[in-house]
C-alpha positions as CSV (number, residue, x, y, z in Angstrom):
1,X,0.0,0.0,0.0
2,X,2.8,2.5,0.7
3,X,4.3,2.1,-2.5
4,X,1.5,2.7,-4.1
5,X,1.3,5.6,-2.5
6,X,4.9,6.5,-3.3
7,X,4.0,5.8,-6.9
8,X,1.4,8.2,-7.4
9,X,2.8,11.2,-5.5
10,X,5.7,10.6,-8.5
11,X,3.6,10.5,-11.0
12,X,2.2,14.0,-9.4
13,X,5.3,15.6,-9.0
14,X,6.6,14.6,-12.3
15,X,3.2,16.3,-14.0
16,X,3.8,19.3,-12.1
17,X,7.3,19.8,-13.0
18,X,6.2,18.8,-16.9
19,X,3.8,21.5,-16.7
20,X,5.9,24.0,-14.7
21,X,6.5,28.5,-16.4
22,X,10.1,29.4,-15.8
23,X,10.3,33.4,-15.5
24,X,13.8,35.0,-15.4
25,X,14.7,38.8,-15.8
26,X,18.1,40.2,-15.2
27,X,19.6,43.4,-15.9
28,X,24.0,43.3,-17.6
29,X,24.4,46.5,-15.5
30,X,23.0,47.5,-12.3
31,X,24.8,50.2,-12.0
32,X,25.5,53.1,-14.8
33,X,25.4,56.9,-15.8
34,X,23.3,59.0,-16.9
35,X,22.5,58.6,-20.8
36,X,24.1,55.3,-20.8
37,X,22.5,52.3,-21.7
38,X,21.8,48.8,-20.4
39,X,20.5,45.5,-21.7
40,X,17.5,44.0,-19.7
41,X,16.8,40.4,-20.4
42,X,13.4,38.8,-20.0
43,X,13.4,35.0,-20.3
44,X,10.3,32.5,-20.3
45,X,10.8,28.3,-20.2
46,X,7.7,26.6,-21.5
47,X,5.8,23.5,-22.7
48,X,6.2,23.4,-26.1
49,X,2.4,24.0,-27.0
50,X,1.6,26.6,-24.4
51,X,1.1,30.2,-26.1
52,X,3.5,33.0,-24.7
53,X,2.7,36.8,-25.0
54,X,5.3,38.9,-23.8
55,X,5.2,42.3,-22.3
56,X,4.3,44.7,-25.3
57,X,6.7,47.1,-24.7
58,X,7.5,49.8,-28.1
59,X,10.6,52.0,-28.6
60,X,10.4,55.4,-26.7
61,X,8.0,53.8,-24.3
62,X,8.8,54.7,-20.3
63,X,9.2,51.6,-17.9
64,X,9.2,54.2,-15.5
65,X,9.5,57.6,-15.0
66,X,12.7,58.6,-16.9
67,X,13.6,55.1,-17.6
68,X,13.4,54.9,-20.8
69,X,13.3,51.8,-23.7
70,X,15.3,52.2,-26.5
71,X,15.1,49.6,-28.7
72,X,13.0,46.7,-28.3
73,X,14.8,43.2,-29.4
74,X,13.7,40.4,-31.8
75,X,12.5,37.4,-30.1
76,X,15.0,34.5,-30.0
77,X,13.2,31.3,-29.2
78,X,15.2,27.9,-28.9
79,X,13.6,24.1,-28.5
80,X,14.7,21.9,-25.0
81,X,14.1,18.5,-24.1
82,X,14.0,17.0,-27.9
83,X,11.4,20.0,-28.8
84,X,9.1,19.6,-25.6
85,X,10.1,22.6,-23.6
86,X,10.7,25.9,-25.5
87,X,12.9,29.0,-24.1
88,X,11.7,32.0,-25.1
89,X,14.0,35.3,-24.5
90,X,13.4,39.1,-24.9
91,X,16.1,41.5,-24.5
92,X,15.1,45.6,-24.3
93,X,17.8,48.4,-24.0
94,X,17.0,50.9,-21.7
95,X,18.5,54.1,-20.7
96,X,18.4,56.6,-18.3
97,X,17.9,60.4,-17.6
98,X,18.4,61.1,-14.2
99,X,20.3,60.0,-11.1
100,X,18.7,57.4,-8.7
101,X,18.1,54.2,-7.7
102,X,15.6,52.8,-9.4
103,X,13.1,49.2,-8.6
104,X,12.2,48.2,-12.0
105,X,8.3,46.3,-11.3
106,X,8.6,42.9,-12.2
107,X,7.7,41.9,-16.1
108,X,4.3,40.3,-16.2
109,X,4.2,37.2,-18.9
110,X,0.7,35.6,-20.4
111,X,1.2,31.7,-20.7
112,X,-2.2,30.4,-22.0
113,X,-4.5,32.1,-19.6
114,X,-2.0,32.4,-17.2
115,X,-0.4,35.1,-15.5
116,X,3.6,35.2,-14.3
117,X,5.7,37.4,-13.2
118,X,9.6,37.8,-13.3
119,X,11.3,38.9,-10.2
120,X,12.1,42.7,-9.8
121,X,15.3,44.3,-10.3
122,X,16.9,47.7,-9.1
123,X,19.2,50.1,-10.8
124,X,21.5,52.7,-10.1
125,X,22.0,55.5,-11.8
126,X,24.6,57.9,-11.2
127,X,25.3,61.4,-12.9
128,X,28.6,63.0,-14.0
129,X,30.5,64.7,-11.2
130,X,31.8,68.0,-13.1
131,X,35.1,70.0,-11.4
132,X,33.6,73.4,-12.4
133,X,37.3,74.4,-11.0
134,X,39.1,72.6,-13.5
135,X,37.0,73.4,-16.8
136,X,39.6,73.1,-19.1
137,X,39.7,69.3,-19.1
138,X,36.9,69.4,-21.0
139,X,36.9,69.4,-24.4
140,X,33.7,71.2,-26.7
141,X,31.8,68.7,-28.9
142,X,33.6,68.5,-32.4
143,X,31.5,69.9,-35.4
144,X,30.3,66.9,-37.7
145,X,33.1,65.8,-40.4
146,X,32.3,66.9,-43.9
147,X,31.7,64.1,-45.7
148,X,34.6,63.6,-48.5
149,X,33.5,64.6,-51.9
150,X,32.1,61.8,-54.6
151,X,31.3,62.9,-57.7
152,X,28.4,60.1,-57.9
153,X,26.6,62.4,-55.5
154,X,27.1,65.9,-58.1
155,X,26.8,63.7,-61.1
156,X,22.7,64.3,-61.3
157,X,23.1,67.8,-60.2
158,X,25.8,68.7,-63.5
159,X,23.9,66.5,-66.1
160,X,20.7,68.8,-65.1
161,X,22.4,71.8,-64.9
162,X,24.0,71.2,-68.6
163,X,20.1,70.5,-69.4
164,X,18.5,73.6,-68.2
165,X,21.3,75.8,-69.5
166,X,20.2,74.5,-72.7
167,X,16.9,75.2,-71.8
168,X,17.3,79.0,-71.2
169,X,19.2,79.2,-74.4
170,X,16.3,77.4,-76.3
171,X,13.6,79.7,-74.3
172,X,15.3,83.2,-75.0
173,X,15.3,82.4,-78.6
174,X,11.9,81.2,-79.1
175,X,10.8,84.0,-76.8
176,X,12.1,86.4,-79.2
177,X,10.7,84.8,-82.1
178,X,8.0,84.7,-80.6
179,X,8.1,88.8,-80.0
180,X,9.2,89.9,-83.1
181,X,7.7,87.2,-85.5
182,X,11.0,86.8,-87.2
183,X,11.9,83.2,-87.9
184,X,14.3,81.2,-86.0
185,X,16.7,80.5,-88.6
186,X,17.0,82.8,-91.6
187,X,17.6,81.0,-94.6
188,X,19.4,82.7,-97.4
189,X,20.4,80.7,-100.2
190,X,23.9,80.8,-102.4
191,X,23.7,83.6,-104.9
192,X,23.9,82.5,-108.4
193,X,26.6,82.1,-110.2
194,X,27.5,84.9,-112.9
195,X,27.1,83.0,-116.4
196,X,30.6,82.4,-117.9
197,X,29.5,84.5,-120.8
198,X,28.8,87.8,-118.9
199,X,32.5,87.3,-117.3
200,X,34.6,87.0,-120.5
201,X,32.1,89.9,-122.6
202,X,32.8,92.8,-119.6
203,X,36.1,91.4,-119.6
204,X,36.9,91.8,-123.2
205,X,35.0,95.1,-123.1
206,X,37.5,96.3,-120.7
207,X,40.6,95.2,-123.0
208,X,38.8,97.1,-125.9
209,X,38.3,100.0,-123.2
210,X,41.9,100.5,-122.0
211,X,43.7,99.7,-125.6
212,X,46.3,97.5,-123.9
213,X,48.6,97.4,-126.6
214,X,48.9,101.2,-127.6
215,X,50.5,101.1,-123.7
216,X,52.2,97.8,-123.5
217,X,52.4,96.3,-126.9
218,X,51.1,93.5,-128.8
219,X,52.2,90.7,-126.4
220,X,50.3,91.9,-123.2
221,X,47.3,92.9,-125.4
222,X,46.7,88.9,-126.6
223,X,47.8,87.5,-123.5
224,X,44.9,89.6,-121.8
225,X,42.5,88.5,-124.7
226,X,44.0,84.7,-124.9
227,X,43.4,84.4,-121.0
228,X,39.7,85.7,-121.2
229,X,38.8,83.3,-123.9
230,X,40.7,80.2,-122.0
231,X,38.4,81.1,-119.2
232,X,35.0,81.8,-120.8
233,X,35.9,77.8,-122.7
234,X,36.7,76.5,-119.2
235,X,33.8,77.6,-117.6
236,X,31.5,76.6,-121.0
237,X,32.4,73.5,-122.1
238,X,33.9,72.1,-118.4
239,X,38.0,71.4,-119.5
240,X,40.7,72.9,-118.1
241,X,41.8,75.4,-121.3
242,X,44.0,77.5,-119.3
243,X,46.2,74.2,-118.9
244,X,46.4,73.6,-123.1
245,X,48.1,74.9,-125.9
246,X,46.3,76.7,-128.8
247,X,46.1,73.3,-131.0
248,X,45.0,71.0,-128.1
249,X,42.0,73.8,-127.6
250,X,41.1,73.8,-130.9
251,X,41.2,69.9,-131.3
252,X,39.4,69.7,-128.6
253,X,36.5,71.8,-129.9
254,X,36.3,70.2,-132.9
255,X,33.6,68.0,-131.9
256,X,31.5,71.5,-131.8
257,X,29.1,72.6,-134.7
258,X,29.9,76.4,-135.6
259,X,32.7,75.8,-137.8
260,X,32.6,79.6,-138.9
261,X,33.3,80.8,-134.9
262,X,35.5,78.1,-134.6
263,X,38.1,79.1,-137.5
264,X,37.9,82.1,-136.6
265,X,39.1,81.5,-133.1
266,X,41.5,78.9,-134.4
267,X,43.3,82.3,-136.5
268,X,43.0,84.5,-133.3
269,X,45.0,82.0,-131.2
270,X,47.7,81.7,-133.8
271,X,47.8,85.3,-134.3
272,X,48.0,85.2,-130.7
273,X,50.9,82.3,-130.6
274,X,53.0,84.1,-133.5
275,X,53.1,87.7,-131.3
276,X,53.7,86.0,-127.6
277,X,56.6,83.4,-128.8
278,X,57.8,84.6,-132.7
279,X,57.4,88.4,-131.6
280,X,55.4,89.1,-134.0
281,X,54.5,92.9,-134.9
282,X,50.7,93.5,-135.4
283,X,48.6,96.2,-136.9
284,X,46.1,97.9,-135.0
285,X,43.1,97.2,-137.3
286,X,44.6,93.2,-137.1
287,X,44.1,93.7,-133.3
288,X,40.3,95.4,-133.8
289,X,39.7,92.3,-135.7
290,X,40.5,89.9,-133.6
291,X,38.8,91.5,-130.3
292,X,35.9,91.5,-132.9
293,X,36.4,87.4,-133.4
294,X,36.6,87.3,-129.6
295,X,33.1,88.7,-129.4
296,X,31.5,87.4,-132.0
297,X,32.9,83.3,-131.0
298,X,31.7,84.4,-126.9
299,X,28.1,85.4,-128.5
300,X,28.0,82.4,-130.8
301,X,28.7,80.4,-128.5
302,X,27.5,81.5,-125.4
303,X,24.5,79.6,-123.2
304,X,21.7,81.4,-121.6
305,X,21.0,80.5,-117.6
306,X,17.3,78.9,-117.3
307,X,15.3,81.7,-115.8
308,X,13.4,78.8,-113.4
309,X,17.0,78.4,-111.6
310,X,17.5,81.5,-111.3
311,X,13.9,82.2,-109.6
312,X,14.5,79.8,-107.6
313,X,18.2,80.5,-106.7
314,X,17.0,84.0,-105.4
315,X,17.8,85.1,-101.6
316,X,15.0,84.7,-99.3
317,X,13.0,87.6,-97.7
318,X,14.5,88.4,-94.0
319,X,11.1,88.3,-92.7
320,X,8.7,84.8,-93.5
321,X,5.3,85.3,-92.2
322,X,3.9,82.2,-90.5
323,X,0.5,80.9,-90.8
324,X,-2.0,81.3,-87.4
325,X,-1.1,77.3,-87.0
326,X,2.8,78.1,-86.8
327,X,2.2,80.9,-84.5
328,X,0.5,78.7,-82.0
329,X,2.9,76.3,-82.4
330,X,5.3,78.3,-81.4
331,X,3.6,79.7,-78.2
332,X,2.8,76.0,-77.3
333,X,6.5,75.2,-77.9
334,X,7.7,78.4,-75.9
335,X,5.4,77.4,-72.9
336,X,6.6,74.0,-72.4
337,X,9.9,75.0,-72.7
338,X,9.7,77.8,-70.0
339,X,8.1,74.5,-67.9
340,X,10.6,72.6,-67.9
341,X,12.7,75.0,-67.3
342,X,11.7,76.1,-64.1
343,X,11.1,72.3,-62.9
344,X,14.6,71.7,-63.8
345,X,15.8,75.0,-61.9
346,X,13.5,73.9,-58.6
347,X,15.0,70.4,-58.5
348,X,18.4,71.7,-58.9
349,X,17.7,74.1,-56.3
350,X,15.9,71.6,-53.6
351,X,19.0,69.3,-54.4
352,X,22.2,71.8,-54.3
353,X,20.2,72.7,-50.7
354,X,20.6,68.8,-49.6
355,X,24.6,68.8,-51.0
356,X,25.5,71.7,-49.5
357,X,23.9,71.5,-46.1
């Protein structure tokens, strides 16, 4: 009979100690200055299956009057007994702002419906003796470091500045299109080319005009008159005839159909040949004549521009007036411009502010 009794007063103390709530709280520092901070540790040993709610304290919440928590710690759990009992453990950091001794109440812990409670814990708090005497030995707070320069940080801030310099340059110019109506670009076209024909006739005008050869003889007369006719062919039938002698000009404009023009140039060059290199004296109606030939092969010969080219060739007017539609177009362009801008100017600003600062 009495070990029966034994027996089941086991089996009751081994159910209670299976069912038993360990609550533990200690402090790392009981005793500490003002400002500083501590770590205060909550621990709860449970069944396995028994639901734990912790004390629901929040950062910046008061334990007491200036005691302060911090910073509230993730739970760490961890399984005993092959996963039957479970620890669970709760660390806060807590500070201080005045000197004392303080009795920190004991941490209340829910298991199921069940209420527990950790032991209570004191802390002393002391506060900084200061030797107003001596005041030298202490030192001012240091200004905050500047922070060293990366150009990752000013990259942003140069690409948009490039952008909205751009911008303005872009705005003042459509803004004073806008104003004065005057187009943006003013196009003037090439002016056209003096036909080769007009060259060598006021040229051979002005030989006749200043009678080279009463002044400098025969030689510098038909070089003058020679040269203008190379030219004028150059220009007219596209081969280099100040680069040719007299016969290779004529052979080459052989292949042309005014014989008459052509013999008679074919005699002017020869005269032309005999007086430069055989010194050849000339007479002045021999010299009439052949400024006459010269005239008469650069009329014979010569080709007329095409009036459409020439239209079209003209310079434009300095001032193009736009239709109603370009007008607006221009006002809309102007406005969005000046938009961006000035978003592009506040961000820089708002930004340069947070660098600089």
């Amino acid at each position: 009979m009495k070990g029966l009794v034994l027996f089941i007063n086991l089996l009751l103390v081994s159910a209670g100690l299976h069912a038993q709530v360990v609550v533990n709280a200690k402090i790392d520092d009981m005793q500490m200055l003002v400002g500083e901070q501590t770590k205060l540790s909550l621990e709860v040993v449970c069944d396995a299956g028994q639901r734990v709610e912790l004390p629901p304290f929040k950062d910046g919440q008061e334990v007491l009057p200036n005691i302060e928590v911090v910073k509230v710690m993730p739970v760490d759990t961890a399984s005993l007994n092959a996963g039957k009992r479970k620890q669970y453990r709760q660390d806060y950091l807590i500070t201080a702002w005045d000197s004392s001794l303080y009795y920190l109440p004991p941490l209340p812990v829910m298991v199921d419906d069940s209420l527990y409670e950790s032991k209570s814990l004191a802390l002393k708090v002391y506060t900084v003796d200061v030797d107003t005497l001596d005041y030298n030995k202490y030192f001012d707070i240091k200004d905050v470091m500047p922070a060293p320069f990366s150009f990752d940080d000013w990259k942003w801030v140069t690409g948009v500045a490039l952008m909205n310099a751009v911008l303005l340059v872009c705005f003042i110019l459509l803004l004073v299109a806008l104003i004065t109506g005057k187009p943006l670009i003013r196009i003037r076209k090439r002016k056209p080319k003096e036909p080769a024909h007009q060259v060598a006739l006021r040229e051979i005008e002005r030989i006749k005009e200043e009678r080279t050869w009463v002044r400098e003889g025969s030689k510098e007369y038909y070089t003058q008159l020679t040269d203008t006719l190379r030219t004028y062919i150059k220009e007219r039938y596209g081969f280099n005839a100040l680069e040719m002698t007299s016969a290779e000009i004529i052979e080459k404009l052989m292949q042309e159909d005014n014989q008459v023009a052509l013999n008679e140039l074919r005699g002017l060059f020869q005269t032309a040949d005999l007086v430069k290199f055989a010194k050849y004296e000339t007479q002045i109606n021999e010299n009439d004549a052949n400024l006459l030939t010269a005239l008469e092969y650069v009329q014979q010969t010569k080709r007329e521009a095409d009036p459409k080219e020439e239209e079209k060739e003209e310079e434009l007017p300095p001032e193009v007036k736009r239709s109603r539609v370009n007008r607006i177009s221009l006002y809309v362009t102007t406005v969005a411009v000046g938009l961006a801008m000035l978003v592009s100017a506040g961000w820089l600003f708002y930004r340069l502010r947070d660098l600089l600062m």
